[in-house]
C-alpha positions as CSV (number, residue, x, y, z in Angstrom):
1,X,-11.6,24.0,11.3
2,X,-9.9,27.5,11.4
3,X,-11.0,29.4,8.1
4,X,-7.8,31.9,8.1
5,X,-5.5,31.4,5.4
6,X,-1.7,30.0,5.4
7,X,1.1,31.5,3.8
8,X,2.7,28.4,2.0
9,X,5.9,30.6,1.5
10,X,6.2,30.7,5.7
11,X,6.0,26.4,5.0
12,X,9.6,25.1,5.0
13,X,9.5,21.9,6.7
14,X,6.6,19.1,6.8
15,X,6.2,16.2,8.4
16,X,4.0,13.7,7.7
17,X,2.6,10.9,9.6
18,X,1.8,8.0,7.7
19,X,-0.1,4.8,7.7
20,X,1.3,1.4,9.5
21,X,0.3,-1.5,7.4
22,X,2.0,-2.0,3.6
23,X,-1.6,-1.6,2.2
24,X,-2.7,1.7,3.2
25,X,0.9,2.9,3.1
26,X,0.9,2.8,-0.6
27,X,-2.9,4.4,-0.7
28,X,-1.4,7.3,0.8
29,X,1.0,8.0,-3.0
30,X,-1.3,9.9,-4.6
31,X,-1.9,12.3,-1.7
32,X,2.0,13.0,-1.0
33,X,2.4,13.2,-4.9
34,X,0.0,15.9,-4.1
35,X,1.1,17.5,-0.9
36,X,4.9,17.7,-3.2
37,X,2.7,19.7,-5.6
38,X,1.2,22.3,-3.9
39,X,4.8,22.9,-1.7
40,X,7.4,22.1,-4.4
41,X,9.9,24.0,-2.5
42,X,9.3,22.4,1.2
43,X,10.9,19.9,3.0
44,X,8.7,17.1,3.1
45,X,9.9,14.2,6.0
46,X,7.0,11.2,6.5
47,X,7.1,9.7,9.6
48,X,6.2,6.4,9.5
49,X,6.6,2.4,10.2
50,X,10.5,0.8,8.9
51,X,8.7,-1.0,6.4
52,X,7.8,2.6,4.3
53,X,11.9,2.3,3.5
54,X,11.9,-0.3,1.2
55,X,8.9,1.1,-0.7
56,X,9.7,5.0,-0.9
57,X,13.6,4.0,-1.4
58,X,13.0,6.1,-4.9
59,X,10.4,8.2,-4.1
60,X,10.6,12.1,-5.5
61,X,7.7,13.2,-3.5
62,X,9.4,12.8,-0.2
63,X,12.7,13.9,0.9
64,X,13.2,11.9,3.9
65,X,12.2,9.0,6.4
66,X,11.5,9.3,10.7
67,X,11.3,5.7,11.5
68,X,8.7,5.1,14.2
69,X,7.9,1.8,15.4
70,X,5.5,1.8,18.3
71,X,4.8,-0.9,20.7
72,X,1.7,-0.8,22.9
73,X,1.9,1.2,26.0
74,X,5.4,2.4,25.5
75,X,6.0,5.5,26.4
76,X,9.3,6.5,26.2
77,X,9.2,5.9,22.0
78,X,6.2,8.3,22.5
79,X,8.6,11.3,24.2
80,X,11.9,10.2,21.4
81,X,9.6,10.8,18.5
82,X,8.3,13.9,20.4
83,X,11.7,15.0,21.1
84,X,12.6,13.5,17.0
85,X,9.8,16.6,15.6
86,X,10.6,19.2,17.6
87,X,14.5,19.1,16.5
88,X,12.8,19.3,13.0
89,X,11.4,22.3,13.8
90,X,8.4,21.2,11.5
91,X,6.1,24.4,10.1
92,X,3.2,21.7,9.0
93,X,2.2,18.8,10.4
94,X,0.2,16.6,8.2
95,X,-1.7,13.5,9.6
96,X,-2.8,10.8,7.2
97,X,-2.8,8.3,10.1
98,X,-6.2,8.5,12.8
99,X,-4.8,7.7,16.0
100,X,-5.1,10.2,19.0
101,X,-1.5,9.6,19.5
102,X,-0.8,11.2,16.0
103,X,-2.0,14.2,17.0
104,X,-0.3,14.3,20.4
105,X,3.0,13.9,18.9
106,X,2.4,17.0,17.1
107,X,0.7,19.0,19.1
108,X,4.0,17.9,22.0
109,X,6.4,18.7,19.1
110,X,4.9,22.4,18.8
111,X,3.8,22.1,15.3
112,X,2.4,25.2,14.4
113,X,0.2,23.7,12.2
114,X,-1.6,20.4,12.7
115,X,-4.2,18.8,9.9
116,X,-6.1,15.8,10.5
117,X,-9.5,14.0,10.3
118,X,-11.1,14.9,13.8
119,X,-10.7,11.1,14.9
120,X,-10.4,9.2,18.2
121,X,-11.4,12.2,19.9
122,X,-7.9,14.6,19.2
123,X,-10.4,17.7,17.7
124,X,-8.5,20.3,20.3
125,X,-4.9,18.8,19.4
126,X,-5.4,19.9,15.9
127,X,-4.9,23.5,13.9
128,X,-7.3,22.0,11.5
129,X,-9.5,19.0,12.4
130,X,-11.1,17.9,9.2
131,X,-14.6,16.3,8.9
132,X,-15.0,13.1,7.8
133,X,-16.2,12.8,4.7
134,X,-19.9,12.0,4.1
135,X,-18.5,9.5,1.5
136,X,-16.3,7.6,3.1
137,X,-17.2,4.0,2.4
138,X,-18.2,4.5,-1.1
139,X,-15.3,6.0,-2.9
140,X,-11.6,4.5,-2.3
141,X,-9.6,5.2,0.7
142,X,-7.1,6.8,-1.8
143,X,-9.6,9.3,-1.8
144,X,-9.8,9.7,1.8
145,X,-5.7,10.5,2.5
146,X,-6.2,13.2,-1.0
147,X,-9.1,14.9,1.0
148,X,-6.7,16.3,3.9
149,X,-3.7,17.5,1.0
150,X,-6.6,19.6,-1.1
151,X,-8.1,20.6,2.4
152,X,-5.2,22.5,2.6
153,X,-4.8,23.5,-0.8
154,X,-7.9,25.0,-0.1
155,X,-6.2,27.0,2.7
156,X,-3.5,28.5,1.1
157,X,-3.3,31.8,0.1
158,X,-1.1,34.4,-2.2
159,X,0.0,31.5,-4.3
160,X,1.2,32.4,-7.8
161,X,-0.6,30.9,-10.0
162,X,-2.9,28.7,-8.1
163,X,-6.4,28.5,-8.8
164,X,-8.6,27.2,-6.0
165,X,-11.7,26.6,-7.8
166,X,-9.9,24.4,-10.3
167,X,-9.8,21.0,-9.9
168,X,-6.8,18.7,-9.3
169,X,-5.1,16.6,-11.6
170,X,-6.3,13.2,-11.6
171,X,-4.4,11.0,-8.8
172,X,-1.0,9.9,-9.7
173,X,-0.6,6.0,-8.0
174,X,2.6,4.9,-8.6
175,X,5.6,4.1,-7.5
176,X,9.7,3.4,-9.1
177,X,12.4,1.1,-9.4
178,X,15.8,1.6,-10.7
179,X,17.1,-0.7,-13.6
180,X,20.1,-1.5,-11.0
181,X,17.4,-3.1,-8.5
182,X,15.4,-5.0,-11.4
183,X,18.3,-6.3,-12.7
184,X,20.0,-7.5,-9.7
185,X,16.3,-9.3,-8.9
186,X,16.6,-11.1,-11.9
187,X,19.8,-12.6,-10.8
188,X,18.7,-13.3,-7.8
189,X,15.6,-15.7,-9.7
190,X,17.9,-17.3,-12.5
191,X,20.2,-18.1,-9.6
192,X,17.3,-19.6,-8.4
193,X,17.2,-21.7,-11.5
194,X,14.1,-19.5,-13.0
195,X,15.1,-18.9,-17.0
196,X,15.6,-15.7,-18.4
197,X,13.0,-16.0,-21.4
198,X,9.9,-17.0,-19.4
199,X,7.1,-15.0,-18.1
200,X,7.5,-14.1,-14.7
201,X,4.5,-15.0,-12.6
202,X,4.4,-14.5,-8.6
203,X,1.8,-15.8,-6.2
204,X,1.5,-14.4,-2.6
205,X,-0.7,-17.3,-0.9
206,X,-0.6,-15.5,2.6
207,X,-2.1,-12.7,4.7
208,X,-0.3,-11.6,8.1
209,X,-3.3,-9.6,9.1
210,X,-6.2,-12.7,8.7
211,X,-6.3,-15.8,7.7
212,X,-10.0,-15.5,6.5
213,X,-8.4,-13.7,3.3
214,X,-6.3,-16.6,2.6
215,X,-7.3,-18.7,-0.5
216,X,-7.1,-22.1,0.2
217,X,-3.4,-24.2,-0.4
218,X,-4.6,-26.5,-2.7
219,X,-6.2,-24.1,-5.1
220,X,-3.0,-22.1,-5.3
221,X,-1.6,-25.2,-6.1
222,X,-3.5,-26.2,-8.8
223,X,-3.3,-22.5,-10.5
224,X,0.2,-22.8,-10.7
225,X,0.7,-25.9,-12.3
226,X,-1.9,-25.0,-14.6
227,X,-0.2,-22.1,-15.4
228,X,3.2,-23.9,-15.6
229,X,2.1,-26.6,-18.0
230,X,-0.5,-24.4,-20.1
231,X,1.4,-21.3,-20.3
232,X,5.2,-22.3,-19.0
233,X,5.7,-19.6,-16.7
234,X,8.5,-19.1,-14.5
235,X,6.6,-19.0,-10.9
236,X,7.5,-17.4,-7.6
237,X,6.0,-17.7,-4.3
238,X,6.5,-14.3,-2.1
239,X,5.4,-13.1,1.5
240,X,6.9,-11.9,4.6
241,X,8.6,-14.6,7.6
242,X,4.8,-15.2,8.6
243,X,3.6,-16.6,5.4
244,X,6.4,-19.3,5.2
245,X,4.2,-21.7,5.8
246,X,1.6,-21.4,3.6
247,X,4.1,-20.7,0.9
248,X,5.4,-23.9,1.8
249,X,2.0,-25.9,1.6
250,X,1.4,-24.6,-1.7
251,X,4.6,-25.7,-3.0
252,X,4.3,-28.7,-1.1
253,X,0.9,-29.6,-2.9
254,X,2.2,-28.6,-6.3
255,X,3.2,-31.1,-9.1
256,X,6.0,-28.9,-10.7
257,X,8.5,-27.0,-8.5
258,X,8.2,-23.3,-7.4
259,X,10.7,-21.0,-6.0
260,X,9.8,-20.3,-2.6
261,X,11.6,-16.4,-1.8
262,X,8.5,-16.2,1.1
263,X,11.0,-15.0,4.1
264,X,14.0,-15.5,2.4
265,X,14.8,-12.3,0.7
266,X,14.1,-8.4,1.9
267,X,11.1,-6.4,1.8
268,X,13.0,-4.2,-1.1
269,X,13.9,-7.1,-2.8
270,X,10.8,-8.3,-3.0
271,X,9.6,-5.5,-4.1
272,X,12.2,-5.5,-7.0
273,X,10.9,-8.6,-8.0
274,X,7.0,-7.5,-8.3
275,X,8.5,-4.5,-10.6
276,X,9.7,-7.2,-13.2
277,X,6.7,-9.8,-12.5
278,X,4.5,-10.6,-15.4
279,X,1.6,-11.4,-13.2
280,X,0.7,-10.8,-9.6
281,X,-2.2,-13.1,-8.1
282,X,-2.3,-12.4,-4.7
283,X,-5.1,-12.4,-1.7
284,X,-6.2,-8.9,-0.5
285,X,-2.2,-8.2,1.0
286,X,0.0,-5.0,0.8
287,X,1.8,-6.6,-2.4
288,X,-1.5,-6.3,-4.3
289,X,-1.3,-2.5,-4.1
290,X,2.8,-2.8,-4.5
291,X,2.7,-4.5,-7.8
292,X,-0.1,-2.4,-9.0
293,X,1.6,1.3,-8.2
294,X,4.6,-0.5,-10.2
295,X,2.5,-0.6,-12.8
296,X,2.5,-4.5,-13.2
297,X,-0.3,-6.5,-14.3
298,X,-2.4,-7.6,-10.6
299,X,-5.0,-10.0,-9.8
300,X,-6.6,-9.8,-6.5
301,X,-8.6,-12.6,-4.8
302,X,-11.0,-11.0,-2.4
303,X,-13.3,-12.6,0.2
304,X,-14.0,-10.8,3.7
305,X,-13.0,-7.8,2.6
306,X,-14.5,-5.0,0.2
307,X,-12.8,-4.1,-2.7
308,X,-15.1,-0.8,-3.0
309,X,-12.5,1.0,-0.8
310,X,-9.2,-1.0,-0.7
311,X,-8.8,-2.5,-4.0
312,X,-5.3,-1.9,-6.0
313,X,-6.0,1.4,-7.3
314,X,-4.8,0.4,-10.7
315,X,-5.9,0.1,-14.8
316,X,-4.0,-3.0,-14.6
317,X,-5.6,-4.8,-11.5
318,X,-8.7,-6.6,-11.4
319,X,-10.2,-8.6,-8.9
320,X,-12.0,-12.4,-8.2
321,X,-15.2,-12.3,-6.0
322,X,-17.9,-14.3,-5.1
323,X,-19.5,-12.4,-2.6
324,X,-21.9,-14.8,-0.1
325,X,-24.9,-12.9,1.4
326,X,-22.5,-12.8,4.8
327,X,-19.6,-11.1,2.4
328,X,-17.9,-8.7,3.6
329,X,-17.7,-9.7,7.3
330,X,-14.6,-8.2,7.7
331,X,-13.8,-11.3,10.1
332,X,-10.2,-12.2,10.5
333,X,-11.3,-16.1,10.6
334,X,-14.2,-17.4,9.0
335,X,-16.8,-18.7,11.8
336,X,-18.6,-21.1,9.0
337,X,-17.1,-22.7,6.2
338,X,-15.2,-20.0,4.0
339,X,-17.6,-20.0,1.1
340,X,-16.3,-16.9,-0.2
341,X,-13.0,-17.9,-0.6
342,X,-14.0,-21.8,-1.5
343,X,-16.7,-20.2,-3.9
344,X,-13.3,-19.6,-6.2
345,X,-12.1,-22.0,-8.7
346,X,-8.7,-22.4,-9.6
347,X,-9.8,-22.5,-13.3
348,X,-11.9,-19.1,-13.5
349,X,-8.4,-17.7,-11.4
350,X,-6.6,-19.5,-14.2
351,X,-8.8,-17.8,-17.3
352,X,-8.5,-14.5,-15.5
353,X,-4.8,-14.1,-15.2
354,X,-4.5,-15.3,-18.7
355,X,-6.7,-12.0,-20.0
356,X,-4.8,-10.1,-17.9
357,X,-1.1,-11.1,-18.4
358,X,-2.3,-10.4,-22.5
359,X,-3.6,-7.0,-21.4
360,X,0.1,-6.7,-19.6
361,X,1.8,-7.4,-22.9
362,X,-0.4,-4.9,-25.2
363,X,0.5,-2.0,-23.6
């Protein structure tokens, strides 16, 4: 990394190149909350997947959106979003995702200045090719995106005020919704028959990604109808098109009805809905991390995966686990008999969500 130092008054316009899956896409807040910090006066434009729209809709970190939705081995969206950053005229280019392409696009786009983990072999298409950290894989991947925005903190140079050797604020993971989109979400659930003076619970029984994270139908199932008959919760099943089917086993296993909106409504709808949701238990999926940056009340079954790095980054979420010696595999399907996930009882889910719904209420 080049150790001369950047004028941040010279950086007008930023672009950012952000994550692709819903997940990681939120992990990245706290580090653009950051990068809005230390250039309050740029221009700050992320670059990223169409999906980022519904969940930045509010954000005032960010000023605006490049859409960017690449397919495998095609070029010619390569050379448009090439073409798309050097109309910007970007003075900064920062990259939270690892790809080689990343850095191509910048370095193509003439970025003057490109910052970036030295990844998948890009070191000489970056200003600033970061290490990576000696840590990563025992401290949250939040941490990981917030490494590259105080990297160049670090860098910059004749700013009033600014104290290098001081450390940051503590991360800021959250995320807004206007009373206009709450309320319209819930008419959109009592016109599903869902009354007004219940508490709102939503279950999201899928996983696009792997079906090794899924927990299985029937336990989901149970939970629910535990909840409705113990606690008399309004209950929601979410998810994208994909997850239509599980969403519909679960329902289909269930004693008491449930509202399936899985596929039915939009991403920023469903989002809307998590913002006024008493209760979010979910498998490791990008709504875990969506409902927790809303600041709603999240549980999180895990199984293949390891919540040490990419669990919702939140006061307010807790997780299940009952790690096997094989856990976590990281497998997308489970080559044995899923004992992680089956390891899981619908009860200890059941007596979890209840502590954690009360938690919800006291604050």
């Amino acid at each position: 990394m080049r150790e001369h130092g950047i004028q941040s008054s010279d950086i007008k316009r930023v672009v950012v190149r952000g994550v692709n899956w819903v997940g990681d896409m939120v992990m990245t807040v706290p580090a653009l909350r950051e990068l809005r910090r230390i250039l309050p006066g740029a221009h700050i434009t992320l670059a990223t997947r169409a999906s980022a729209e519904a969940i930045f809709a509010e954000a005032d970190f960010i000023d605006d959106l490049i859409i960017y939705e690449r397919r495998p081995r095609d070029m010619h969206l390569v050379v448009r979003q090439i073409r798309a950053w050097r109309t910007r005229r970007f003075d900064l280019a920062v990259l939270f995702q690892n790809a080689f392409e990343a850095a191509l696009i910048a370095a193509a786009a003439r970025v003057p200045l490109r910052f970036g983990y030295a990844t998948d072999n890009r070191r000489l298409l970056l200003t600033h090719a970061l290490p990576i950290p000696t840590w990563r894989g025992e401290r949250h991947e939040v941490f990981y995106y917030l490494n590259i925005v105080h990297q160049l903190e670090r860098l910059l140079v004749n700013r009033p005020g600014m104290d290098v050797s001081a450390e940051p604020p503590g991360p800021r993971f959250d995320l807004g919704v206007s009373a206009e989109r709450q309320h319209a979400a819930r008419t959109l659930l009592q016109s599903r028959g869902l009354q007004a003076d219940r508490p709102l619970v939503v279950l999201c029984p899928g996983s696009i990604n792997s079906r090794a994270k899924r927990w299985p139908a029937d336990r989901f199932a149970m939970l629910a109808d535990q909840l409705i008959e113990d606690v008399g919760v309004n209950l929601a099943l979410i998810g994208a098109p994909e997850e239509l089917e599980v969403a519909r086993e679960v329902a289909a296993k269930m004693n008491h009805g449930a509202v399936i909106l899985t596929g039915g409504i939009s991403f920023a709808q469903t989002i809307a809905v998590l913002s006024i949701a008493d209760l979010l238990i979910t498998n490791d999926t990008g709504p875990a991390h969506i409902a927790a940056a809303l600041g709603r009340p999240t549980l999180v079954i895990f199984g293949p995966t390891d919540p040490t790095t990419t669990r919702p980054f939140s006061s307010l979420a807790e997780i299940v686990r009952r790690p096997p010696p094989c856990a976590p595999c990281m497998l997308r399907d489970c080559p044995i008999d899923h004992r992680c996930m089956t390891a899981i009882t619908p009860m200890e889910v059941f007596t979890q969500a209840l502590a954690l719904m009360q938690m919800g209420v006291a604050r």
